[in-house]
C-alpha positions as CSV (number, residue, x, y, z in Angstrom):
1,X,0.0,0.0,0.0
2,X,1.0,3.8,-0.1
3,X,3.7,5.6,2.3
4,X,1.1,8.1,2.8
5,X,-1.1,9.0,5.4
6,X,-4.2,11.1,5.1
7,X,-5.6,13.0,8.0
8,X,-8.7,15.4,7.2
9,X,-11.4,17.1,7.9
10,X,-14.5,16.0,6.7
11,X,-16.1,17.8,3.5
12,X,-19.1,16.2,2.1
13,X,-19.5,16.6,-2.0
14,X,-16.1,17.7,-2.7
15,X,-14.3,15.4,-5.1
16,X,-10.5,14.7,-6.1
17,X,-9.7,13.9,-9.7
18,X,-6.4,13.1,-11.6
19,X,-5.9,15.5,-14.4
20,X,-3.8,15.1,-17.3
21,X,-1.0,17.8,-18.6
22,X,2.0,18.4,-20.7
23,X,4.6,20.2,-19.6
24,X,5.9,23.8,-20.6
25,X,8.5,22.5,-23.9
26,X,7.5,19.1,-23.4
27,X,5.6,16.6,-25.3
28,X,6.1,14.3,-21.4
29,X,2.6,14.1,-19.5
30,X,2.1,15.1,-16.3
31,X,-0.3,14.5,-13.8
32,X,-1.7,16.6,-11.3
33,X,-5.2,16.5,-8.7
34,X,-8.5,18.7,-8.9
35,X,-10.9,19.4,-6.1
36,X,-13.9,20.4,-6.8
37,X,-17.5,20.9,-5.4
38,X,-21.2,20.0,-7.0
39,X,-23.7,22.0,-4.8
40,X,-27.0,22.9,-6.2
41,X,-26.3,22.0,-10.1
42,X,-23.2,24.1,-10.5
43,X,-19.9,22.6,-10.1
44,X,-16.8,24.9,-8.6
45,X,-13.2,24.1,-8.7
46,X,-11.9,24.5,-5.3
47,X,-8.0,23.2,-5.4
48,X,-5.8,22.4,-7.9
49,X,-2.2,21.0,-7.9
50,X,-0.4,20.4,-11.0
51,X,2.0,18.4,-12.2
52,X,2.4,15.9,-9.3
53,X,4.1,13.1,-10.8
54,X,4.3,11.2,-14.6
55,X,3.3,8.2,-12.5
56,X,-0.4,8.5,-12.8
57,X,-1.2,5.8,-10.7
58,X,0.7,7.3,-7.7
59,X,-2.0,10.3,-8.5
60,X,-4.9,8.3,-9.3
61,X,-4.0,6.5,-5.6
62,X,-3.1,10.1,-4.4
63,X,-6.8,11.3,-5.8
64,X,-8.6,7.7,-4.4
65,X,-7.4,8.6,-0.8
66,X,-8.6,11.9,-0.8
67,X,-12.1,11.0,-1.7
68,X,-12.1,8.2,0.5
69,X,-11.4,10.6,3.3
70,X,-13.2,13.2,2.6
71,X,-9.9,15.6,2.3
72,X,-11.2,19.1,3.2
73,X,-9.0,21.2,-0.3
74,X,-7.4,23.4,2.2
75,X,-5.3,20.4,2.8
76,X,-4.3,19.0,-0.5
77,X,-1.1,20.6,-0.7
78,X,0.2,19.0,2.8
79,X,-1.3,15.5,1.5
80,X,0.6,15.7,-1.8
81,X,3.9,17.5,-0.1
82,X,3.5,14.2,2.7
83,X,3.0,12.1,-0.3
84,X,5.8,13.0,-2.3
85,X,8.7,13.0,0.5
């Protein structure tokens, strides 16, 4: 399993994704995370961290954790820093 631990407060409706990227110059993809919110048919992007990793199943894991938690966004760049050392 991951070297990561998640610890969070609770956010109900918010959502992690893996999104896909190029780099600046580069033809490699990158991967990086979205949070975002659905509330009353209108969907807003609360956190987003690019280019995490070229190892999209360490973000799609990364993302899974997150929603599995419940990750409050104000602490997605902690869980990805934790994640990445």
């Amino acid at each position: 399993m991951s070297k990561f631990t998640i610890f969070a407060v609770r956010m109900k409706n918010t959502r992690f994704k893996v999104m896909e990227l190029y780099g600046l110059g580069s033809r490699q993809l990158s991967y990086g995370v979205l949070a975002s919110v659905l509330e009353n048919g209108a969907c807003t992007y609360l956190a987003y961290i690019p280019d995490i990793s070229c190892n999209r199943a360490f973000v799609e894991e990364l993302a899974h954790r997150c929603n599995e938690e419940q990750l409050s966004p104000m602490h997605l760049l902690d869980v990805v820093l934790d994640a990445l050392s």
